[in-house]
C-alpha positions in Angstrom: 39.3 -39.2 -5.7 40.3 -37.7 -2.3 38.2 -38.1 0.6 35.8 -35.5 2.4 38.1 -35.7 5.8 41.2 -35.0 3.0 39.7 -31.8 1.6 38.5 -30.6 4.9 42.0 -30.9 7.1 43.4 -29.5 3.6 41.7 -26.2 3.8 42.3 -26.0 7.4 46.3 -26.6 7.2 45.2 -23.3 4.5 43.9 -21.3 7.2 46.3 -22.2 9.7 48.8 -21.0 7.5 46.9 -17.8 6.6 46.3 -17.2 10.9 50.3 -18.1 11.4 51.1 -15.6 8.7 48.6 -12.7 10.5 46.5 -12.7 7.2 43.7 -14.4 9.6 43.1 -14.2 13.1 41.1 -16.3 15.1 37.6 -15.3 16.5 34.5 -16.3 17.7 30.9 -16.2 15.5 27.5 -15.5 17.3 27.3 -18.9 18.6 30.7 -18.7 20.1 32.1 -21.2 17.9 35.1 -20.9 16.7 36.3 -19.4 14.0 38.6 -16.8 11.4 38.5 -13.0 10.2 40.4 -10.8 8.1 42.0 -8.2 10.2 40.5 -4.5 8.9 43.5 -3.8 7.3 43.7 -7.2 5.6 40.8 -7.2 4.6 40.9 -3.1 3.3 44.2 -4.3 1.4 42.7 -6.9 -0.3 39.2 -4.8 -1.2 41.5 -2.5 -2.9 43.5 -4.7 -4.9 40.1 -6.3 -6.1 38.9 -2.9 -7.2 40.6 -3.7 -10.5 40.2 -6.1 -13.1 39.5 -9.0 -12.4 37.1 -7.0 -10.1 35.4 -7.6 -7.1 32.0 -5.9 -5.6 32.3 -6.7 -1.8 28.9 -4.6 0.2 28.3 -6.6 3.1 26.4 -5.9 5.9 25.3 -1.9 4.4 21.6 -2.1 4.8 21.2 -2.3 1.2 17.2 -2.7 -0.1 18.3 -3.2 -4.0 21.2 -4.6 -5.7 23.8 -1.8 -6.7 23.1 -0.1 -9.8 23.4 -0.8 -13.2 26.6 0.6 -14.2 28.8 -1.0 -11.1 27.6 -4.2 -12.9 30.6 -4.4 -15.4 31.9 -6.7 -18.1 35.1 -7.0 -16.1 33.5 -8.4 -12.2 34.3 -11.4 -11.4 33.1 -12.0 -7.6 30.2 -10.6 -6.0 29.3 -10.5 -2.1 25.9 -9.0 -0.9 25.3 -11.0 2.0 23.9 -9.7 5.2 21.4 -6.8 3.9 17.7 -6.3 2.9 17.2 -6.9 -0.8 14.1 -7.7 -1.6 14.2 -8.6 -5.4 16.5 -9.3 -8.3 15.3 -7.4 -11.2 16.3 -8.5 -15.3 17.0 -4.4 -15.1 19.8 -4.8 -13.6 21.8 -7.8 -15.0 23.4 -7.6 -18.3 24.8 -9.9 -20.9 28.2 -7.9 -20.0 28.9 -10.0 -16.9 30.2 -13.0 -18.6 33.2 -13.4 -16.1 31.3 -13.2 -12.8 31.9 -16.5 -11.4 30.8 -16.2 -7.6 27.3 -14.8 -6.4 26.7 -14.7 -2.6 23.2 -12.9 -1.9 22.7 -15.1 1.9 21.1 -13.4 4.7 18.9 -11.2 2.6 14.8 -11.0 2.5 14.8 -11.8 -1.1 11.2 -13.0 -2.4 11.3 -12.3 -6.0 14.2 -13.2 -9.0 13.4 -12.3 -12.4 13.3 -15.4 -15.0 15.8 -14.5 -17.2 18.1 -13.5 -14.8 20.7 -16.5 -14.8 20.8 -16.4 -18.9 23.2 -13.3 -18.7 25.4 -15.6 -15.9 26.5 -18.4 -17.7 30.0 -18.4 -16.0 28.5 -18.8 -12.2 29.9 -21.4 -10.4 29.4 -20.5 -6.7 25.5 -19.7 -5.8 24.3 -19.0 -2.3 20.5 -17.8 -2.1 20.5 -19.3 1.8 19.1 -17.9 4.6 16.3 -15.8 2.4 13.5 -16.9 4.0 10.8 -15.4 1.6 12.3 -17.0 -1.3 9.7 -18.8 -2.8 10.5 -20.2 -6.3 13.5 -19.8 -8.1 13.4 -19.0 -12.3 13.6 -21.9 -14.7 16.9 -19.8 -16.2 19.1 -21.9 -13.4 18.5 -25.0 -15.0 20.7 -23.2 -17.5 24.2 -22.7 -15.1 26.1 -25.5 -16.6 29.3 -24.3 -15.0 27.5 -24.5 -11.7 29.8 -26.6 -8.9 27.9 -25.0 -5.6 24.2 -24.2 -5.0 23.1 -23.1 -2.0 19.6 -22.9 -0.8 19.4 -23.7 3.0 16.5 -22.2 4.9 14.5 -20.7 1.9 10.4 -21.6 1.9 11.3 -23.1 -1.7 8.9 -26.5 -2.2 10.5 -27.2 -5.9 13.8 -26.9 -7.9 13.7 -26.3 -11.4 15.3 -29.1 -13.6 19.0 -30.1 -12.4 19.8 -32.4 -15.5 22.0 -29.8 -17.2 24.0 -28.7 -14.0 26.5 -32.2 -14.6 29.5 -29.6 -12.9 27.3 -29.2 -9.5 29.5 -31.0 -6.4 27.7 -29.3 -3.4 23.9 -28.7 -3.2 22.4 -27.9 0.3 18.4 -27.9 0.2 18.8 -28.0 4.1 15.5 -26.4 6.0 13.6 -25.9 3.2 10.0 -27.0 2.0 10.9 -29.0 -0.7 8.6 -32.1 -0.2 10.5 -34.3 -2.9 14.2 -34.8 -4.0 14.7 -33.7 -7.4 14.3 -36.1 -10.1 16.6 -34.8 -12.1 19.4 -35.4 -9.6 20.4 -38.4 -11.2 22.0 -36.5 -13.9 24.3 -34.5 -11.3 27.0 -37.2 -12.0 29.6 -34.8 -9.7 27.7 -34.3 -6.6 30.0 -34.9 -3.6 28.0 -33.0 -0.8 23.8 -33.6 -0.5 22.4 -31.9 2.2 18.8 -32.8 3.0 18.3 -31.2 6.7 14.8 -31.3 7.5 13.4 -32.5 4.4 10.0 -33.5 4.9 9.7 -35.7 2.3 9.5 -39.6 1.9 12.4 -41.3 0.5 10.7 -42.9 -2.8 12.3 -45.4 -5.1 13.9 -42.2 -7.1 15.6 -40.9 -4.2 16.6 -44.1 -3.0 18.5 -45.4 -6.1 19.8 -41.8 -6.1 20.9 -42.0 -2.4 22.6 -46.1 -3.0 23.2 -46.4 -6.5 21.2 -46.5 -9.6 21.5 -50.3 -11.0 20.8 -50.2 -14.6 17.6 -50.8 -15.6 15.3 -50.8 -12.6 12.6 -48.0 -12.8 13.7 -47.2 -15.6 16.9 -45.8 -14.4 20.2 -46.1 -16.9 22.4 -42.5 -16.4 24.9 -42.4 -18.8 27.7 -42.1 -16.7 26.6 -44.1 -13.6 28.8 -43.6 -10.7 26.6 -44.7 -7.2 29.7 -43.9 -4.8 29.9 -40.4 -5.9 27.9 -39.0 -2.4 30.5 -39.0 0.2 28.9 -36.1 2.5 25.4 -37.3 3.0 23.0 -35.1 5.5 19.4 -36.8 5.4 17.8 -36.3 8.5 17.2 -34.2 11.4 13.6 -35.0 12.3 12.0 -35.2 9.5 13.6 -38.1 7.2 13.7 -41.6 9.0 15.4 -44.6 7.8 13.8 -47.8 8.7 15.0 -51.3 8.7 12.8 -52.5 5.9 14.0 -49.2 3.8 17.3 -50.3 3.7 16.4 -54.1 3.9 14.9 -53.2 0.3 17.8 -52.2 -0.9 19.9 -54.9 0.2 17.4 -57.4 -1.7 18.4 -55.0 -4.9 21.9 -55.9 -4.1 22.9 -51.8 -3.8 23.5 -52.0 0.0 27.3 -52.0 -1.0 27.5 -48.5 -1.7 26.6 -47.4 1.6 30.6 -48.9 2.5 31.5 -45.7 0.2 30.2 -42.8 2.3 32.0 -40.8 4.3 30.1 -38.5 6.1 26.4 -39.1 7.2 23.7 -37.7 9.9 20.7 -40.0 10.1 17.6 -40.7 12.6 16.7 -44.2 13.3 13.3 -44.9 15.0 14.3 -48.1 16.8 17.4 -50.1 18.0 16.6 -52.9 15.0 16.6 -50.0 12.0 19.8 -49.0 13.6 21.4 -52.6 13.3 20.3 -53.5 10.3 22.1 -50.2 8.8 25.0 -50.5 11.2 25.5 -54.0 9.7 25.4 -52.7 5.9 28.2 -50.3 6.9 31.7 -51.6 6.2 33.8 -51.9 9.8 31.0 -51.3 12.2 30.9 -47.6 11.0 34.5 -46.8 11.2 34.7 -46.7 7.7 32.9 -43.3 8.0 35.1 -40.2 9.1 32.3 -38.5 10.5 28.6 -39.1 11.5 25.9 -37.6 13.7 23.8 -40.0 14.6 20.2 -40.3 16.5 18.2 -43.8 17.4 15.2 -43.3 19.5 12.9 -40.9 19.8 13.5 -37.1 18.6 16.3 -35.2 20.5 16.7 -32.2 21.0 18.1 -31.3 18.4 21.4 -30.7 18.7 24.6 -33.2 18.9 27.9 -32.5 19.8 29.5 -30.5 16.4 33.3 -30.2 18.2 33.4 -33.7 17.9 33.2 -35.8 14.1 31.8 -39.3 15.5 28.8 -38.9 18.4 25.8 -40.9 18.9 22.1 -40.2 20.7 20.1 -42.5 21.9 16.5 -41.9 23.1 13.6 -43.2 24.7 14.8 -47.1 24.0 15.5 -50.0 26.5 19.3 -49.8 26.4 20.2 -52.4 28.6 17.8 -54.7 27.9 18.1 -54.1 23.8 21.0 -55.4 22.1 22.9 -52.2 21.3 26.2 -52.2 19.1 28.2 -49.2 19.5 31.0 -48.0 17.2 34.7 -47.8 18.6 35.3 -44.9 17.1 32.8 -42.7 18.5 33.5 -39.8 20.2 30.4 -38.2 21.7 27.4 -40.0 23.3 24.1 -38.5 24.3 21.7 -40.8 26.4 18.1 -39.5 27.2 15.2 -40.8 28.8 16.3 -44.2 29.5 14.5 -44.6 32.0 15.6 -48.3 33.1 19.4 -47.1 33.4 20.7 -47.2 36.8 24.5 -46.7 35.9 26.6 -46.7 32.6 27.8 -49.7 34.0 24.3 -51.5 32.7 25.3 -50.5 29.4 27.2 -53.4 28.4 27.9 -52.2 24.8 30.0 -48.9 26.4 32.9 -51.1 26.9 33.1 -51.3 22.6 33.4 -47.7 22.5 37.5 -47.2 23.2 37.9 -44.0 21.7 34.8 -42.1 23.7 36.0 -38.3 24.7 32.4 -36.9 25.7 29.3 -38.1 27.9 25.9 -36.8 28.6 22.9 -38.5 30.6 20.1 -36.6 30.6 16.5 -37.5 32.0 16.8 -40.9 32.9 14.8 -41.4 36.2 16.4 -44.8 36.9 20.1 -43.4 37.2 21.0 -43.2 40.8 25.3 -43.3 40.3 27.3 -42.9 37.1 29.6 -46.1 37.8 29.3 -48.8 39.6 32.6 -50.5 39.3 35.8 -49.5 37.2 35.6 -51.8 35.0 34.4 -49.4 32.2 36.7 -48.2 29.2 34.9 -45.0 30.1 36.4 -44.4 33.1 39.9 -44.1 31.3 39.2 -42.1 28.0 36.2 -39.6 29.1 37.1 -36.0 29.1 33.3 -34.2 29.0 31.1 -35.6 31.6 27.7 -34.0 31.9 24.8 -35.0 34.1 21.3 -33.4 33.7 18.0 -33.9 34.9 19.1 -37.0 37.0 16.3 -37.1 39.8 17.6 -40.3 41.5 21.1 -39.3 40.8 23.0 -39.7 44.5 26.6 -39.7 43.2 29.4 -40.4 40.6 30.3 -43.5 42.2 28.3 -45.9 44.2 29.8 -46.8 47.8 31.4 -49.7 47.6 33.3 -48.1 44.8 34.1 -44.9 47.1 36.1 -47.2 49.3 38.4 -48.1 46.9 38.7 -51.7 47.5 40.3 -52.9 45.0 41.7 -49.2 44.0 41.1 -48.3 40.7 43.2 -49.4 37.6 46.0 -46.9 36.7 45.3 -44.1 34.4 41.4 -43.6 35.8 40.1 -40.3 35.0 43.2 -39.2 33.6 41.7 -37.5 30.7 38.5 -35.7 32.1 38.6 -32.3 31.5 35.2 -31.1 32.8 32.4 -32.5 35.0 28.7 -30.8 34.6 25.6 -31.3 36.8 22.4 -29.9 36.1 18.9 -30.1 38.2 20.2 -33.4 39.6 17.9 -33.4 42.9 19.3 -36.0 45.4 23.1 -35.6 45.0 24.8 -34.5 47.9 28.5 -34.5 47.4 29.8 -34.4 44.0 33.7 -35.7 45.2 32.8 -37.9 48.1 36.5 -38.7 48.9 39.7 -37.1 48.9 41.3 -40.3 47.5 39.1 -39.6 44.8 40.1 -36.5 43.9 44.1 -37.8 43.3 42.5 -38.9 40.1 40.8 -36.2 39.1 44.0 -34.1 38.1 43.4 -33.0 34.3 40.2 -31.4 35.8 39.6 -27.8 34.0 35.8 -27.5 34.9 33.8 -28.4 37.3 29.7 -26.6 36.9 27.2 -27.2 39.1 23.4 -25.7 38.6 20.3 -26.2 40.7 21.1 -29.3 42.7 18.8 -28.7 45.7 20.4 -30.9 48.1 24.1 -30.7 47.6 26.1 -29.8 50.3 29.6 -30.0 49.4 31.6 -30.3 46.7 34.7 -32.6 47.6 34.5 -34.3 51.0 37.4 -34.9 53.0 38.2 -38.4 54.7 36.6 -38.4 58.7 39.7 -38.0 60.3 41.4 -35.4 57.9 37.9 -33.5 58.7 38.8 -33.6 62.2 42.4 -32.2 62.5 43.4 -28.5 63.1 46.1 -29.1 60.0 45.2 -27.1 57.1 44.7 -29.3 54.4 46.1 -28.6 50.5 43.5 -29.9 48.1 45.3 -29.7 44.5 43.8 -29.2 41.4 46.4 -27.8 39.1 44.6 -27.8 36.2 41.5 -26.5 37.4 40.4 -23.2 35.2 36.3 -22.6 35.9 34.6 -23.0 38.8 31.3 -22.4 38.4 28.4 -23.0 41.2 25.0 -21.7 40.2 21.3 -21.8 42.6 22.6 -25.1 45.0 20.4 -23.7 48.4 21.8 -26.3 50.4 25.9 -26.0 49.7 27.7 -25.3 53.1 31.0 -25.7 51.9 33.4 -26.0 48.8 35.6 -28.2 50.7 35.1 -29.7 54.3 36.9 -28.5 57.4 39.8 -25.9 56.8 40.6 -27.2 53.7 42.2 -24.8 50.6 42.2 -25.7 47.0 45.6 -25.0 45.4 44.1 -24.0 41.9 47.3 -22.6 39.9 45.4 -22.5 36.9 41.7 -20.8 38.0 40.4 -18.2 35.6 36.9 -17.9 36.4 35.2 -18.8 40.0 31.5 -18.2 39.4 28.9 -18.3 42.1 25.3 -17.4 42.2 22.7 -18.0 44.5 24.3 -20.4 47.1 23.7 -18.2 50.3 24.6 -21.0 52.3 28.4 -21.0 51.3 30.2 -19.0 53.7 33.6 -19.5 52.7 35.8 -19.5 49.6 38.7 -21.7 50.1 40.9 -20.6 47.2 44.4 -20.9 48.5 46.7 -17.5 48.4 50.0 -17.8 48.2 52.1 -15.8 51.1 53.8 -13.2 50.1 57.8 -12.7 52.2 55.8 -10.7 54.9 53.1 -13.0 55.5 50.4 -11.1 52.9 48.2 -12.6 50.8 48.2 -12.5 47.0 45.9 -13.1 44.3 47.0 -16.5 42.3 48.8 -15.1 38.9 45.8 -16.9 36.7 42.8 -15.6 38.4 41.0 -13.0 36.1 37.4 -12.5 37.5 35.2 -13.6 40.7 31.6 -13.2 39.8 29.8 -13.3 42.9 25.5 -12.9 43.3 23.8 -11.5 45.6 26.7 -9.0 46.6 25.4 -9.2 49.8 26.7 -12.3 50.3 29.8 -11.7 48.9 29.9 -8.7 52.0 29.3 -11.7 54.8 32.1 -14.3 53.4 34.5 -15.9 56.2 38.5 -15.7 54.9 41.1 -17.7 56.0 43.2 -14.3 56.7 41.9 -11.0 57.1 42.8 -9.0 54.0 42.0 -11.7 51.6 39.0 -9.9 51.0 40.8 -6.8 50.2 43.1 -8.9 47.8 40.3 -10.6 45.2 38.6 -7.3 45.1 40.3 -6.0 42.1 39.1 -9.1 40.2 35.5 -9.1 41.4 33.1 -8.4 38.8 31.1 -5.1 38.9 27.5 -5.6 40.0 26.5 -2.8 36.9 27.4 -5.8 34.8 24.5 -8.0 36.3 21.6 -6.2 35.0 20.4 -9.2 33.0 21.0 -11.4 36.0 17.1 -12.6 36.6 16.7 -12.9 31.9 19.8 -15.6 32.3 18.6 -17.2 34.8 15.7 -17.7 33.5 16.9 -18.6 30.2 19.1 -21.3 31.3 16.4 -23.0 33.6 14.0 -23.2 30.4 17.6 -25.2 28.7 18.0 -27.4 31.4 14.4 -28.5 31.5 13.4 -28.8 28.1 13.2 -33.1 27.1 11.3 -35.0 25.0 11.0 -37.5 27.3 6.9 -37.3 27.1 6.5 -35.9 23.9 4.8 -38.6 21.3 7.3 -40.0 19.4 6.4 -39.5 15.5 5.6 -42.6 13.1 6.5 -42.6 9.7 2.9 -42.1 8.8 2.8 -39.1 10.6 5.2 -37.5 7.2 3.0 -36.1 4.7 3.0 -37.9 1.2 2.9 -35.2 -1.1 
C-alpha cells in the first residue's frame, strides 16, 4: 500500500505540473500560507465544459440562504460545490431519487443547523462529503449510515456530540471529526476496515478500551472484539490531540502488556500531547527508529502550548514547562522544528545535552525561559551548523547570542558555522544590547535573509564593530549579500544599525522596516555611486517603511541627496492608518504564554 508522504508528494508533482502548464497559479490563502488558484479564465473554461453531462453545479461564495431549486437538481449532476454561503437547512423537498450519479457534495463554510433524515437515501453514489466548518450543525440523519460508497467524510468544526452508525461505510478512507463535540470515538469504527486518515483534533473525550484497540489494533477476542477483516496497520495519518486527548505512559504501557504496541511502528503521520518527559519515552521507545520511522509528526510534551507548531516543517517538537536539562530527554534526528517554552532552568541550548541528537534541525524558538542569558555557549552544538530559523522571545535575562568567551573566537569556530541561517528573530528580550557583538561574527552570518527585532528596551546596536575599526576615519563595508528584510520595531534605546561610519552592502534588501526607534539617526544602507558621483537606490530595494515620519525628516545621510534618492520607495504615511491596531495586536502575540497557567490533569477531561 503506498505511504501517506507517497500520495502527498504525488498530488503535489500534480499541481506543479498544473502551475508549470498555467492551469494553476500560485497564491496566498487568508493566513498567507501558501497556496494554488485557477486563473478566471481557467476556471470559467472549465465551469462551462461542466455545464453538460456529466454535469457540475459550482455556486460558491453567492450569498445563497437555500440550496438551488429543484429542477437544477438533475438526474445527470455529478459534482456539487456550495461552499462559502448561508444555507441554513437541507430540505427532503429538494433532493430526489434522480440524482443517482452525484458523487461529490461540498456544503463547508455554511450555517447549516438542520438536514432532513431521508436526505442521504436518494445519494447513494456519494463518495466525497464535507459538512465542515458549519458550526450550528448539530446532529446529522441516521440516512448516512446508509453511504456505502462513502471514501471521505468531513465534519471538522461542527457542534456534532454523536455520529450515527459507521459499520456499513467499509469504503470510508478519510474521516475528520476535528473540533467537534463528539465526547466518544465511534464504536462502530472498527468496521471502517479502509480508514487511512483519523482526525481527532480536540476531541474531548477519554481514550477507552474501544478506541484504543481501534487506535493499535484489535487482537482477536479481547472485549469482545473479532472484525472480520482485521487489519490494525490500516491508520497511517493519525491526529489525536491538540489539548484535549493526552497519552500517558501507563496508556500505552497497557497496550504493550496486550502485546499491540507493534502497530504503532506502522504509522506514518501522528500529532500527540504528552504530559510529562516519562509518557514521552515510553512512547518514543514503542516507535520503530527513535521516530524516524514516521514521515511527519507534530509533537507537544509539557504543559499546553500555544497552540500552534511550525506546519512548513513535517517533523517539529515542543516542549513545555519540564526540567530539560536535568530530565533525560531523547530527541529525534530527524526533526526539523523545535519549540522550547518556559524552561525556566535553561541558561543556554548548550545545557541541552540531547540537541546534539538532532542533526537534521532547520528551525529554533526559545520562548519564556527566565534562566536563558546567551543562546550558545561554546560551538560545539550540531545546531550551530544546520539552523536556519532562529527566534528568541520573551527572554528577560537574555544578554546575547553568544557568551564572551565565545565572542573572542578563541578557538575560532568550526567551518561551515551559521552557514545555513536564514533569519534571526528577537522579541521583548529586555537586557540584550547588541544582537552581532563582533564583526568577525558577522563573516559567518552570510545566508542571512532576515533579521527582526521588536521591543528590546535596551538594545543599542545591531552589529558592533571591533574597537579599533570603530576608531578609524575609513569607511567600513559591512556585507550581507543575502540580506532581504530588515525589520526594527519599538527598540527606544538603538543609536545605531552599525557602529562608527560603517555601510551595509545589502544587494539583496527588499524591505527595511523601522518603527518607533527615535533614537536611530542614521541609515547606513550603502548606495552604489553612480559615474558622476550620485547616489542610487540598490536595484532590489522595493519599500522603506519608516514611523513616526518625523523621524524619518531628521535622518543624518552619508551624502546629501540620499534622502532625495530612497524617496520614491518610502511608503506613504496614508497607508499607516492602522498603525496604533498592529501594534497593539502584535504586543498581545508576543506576550501571550502559558508559562503560569495550571497545567490540566487527565482528571480534569470529562468522562461522559
Amino acid at each position: 500500500m503506498e505511504t501517506v508522504l507517497a500520495m502527498n508528494n504525488e498530488g503535489l508533482d500534480i499541481l506543479r505540473k498544473l502551475e508549470d502548464n498555467c492551469l494553476l497559479e500560485s497564491n496566498k490563502d487568508k493566513c498567507r500560507k501558501d497556496c494554488v488558484r485557477m486563473h478566471d479564465l481557467v476556471r470559467d473554461m472549465a465551469l462551462q465544459i461542466t455545464r453538460t453531462s456529466p454535469r457540475f453545479m459550482v455556486e460558491v461564495g453567492k450569498a445563497l440562504t437555500k440550496l438551488p431549486e429543484r429542477g437544477k437538481w438533475t438526474e445527470d449532476l455529478e459534482k456539487v460545490s456550495l461552499m462559502w454561503n448561508k444555507i441554513e437547512e437541507i430540505p427532503s423537498s429538494i433532493l430526489t431519487s434522480k440524482c443517482t450519479m452525484l458523487t461529490t457534495l461540498l456544503l463547508s463554510h455554511n450555517n447549516l443547523s438542520t438536514i432532513s433524515e431521508s436526505i442521504f437515501e436518494h445519494l447513494l453514489g456519494l463518495k466525497i462529503l464535507d459538512l465542515s466548518y458549519n458550526e450550528q450543525l448539530r446532529s446529522l440523519p441516521s440516512s448516512i449510515s446508509n453511504l456505502v460508497n462513502l471514501t471521505t467524510l468531513l465534519l471538522k468544526m461542527t457542534s456534532l456530540t454523536e455520529v450515527p452508525s459507521l459499520s456499513k461505510l467499509g469504503a470510508l478512507k478519510k474521516l475528520d471529526l476535528g473540533r467537534t463535540r463528539i465526547k466518544k470515538v465511534p464504536k462502530s469504527l472498527e468496521m471502517c476496515t479502509n480508514l487511512r486518515y483519523l482526525s481527532l483534533r480536540g476531541y474531548w473525550g477519554i481514550f477507552d478500551d474501544t478506541t484504543l484497540f481501534f487506535f493499535f489494533g484489535f487482537p482477536s477476542g479481547i472485549r469482545g472484539f473479532a472484525p472480520t477483516n482485521p487489519d490494525p496497520t490500516r491508520v497511517a495519518h493519525l491526529e489525536m490531540v491538540d489539548e484535549r486527548i493526552v497519552l500517558r505512559g501507563e496508556v500505552i504501557g497497557a497496550l504493550k502488556t496486550l502485546e499491540v504496541i507493534g502497530i504503532l511502528k506502522k504509522l506514518e503521520v501522528f500529532e500527540g500531547w504528552f504530559p510529562t518527559v516519562h509518557d514521552w519515552s515510553i512512547f518514543l521507545n514503542c516507535v520503530h527508529g527513535q521516530g524516524d520511522g514516521l514521515s511527519r509528526y507534530h509533537l507537544r510534551v509539557g504543559k499546553k502550548t500555544r497552540g500552534f507548531l511550525f506546519e512548513n516543517y513535517l517533523k517539529s517538537i515542543a516542549f513545555s514547562g519540564i526540567d530539560i536539562v536535568g530530565e533525560t530527554i531523547t530527541l529525534p534526528p530527524s526533526v526539523h522544528g523545535l519549540l522550547i517554552e518556559c524552561c525556566d532552568n535553561l541558561r543556554s541550548l548548550n545545557d541541552f545535552s540531547s540537541i546534539k541528537d538532532a542533526t537534521d534541525l532547520r528551525r529554533c524558538e526559545v520562548v519564556h525561559c527566565e534562566g536563558m542569558e546567551c543562546v550558545f555557549t561554546s560551538w560545539i552544538n550540531p545546531l550551530v551548523q544546520t539552523v536556519e530559523e532562529l527566534i528568541l522571545s520573551g527572554l528577560n535575562k537574555l544578554e546575547g547570542l553568544l557568551e564572551a568567551e565565545v565572542i573572542a573566537m578563541s578557538p575560532p569556530p568550526p567551518p561551515g558555522t551559521f552557514s545555513s541561517l536564514k533569519s534571526i528573530e528577537l522579541y521583548s528580550c529586555g537586557k540584550i544590547k547588541r544582537l552581532i557583538p563582533s564583526e568577525k561574527l558577522l563573516g559567518y552570518l552570510q545566508s542571512l535573509e532576515l533579521i527582526e527585532i521588536n521591543k528590546c528596551e535596551e538594545l543599542e546596536e545591531i552589529i558592533a564593530l571591533d574597537p579599533e575599526e570603530e576608531a578609524g576615519d575609513i569607511i567600513k563595508k559591512l556585507n550581507l549579500p543575502k540580506l532581504k528584510y530588515l525589520r526594527l520595531r519599538s527598540l527606544l534605546a538603538l543609536k545605531s544599525i552599525c557602529s562608527g561610519r560603517a555601510v551595509m552592502v545589502c544587494d539583496s534588501l527588499e524591505y527595511i522596516e523601522i518603527w518607533g526607534c527615535e533614537g536611530l539617526r542614521r541609515i547606513p544602507v550603502y548606495l552604489p555611486l553612480s559615474n558622476k558621483a550620485q547616489p542610487s537606490r540598490p536595484p532590489s530595494l522595493k519599500e522603506i517603511s519608516a514611523i513616526p515620519r518625523e523621524w524619518w525628516e531628521l535622518l543624518e545621510w552619508d551624502h546629501p541627496n540620499a534622502k532625495d534618492v530612497l524617496q520614491s520607495v518610502l511608503r506613504p504615511m496614508h497607508e499607516f492608518e492602522d498603525y496604533t491596531l498592529l501594534e497593539s495586536e502584535q504586543s498581545e502575540w508576543e506576550d501571550y504564554s502559558l508559562c503560569d497557567s495550571e497545567q490540566l490533569e487527565w482528571e480534569d477531561y470529562p468522562e461522559d
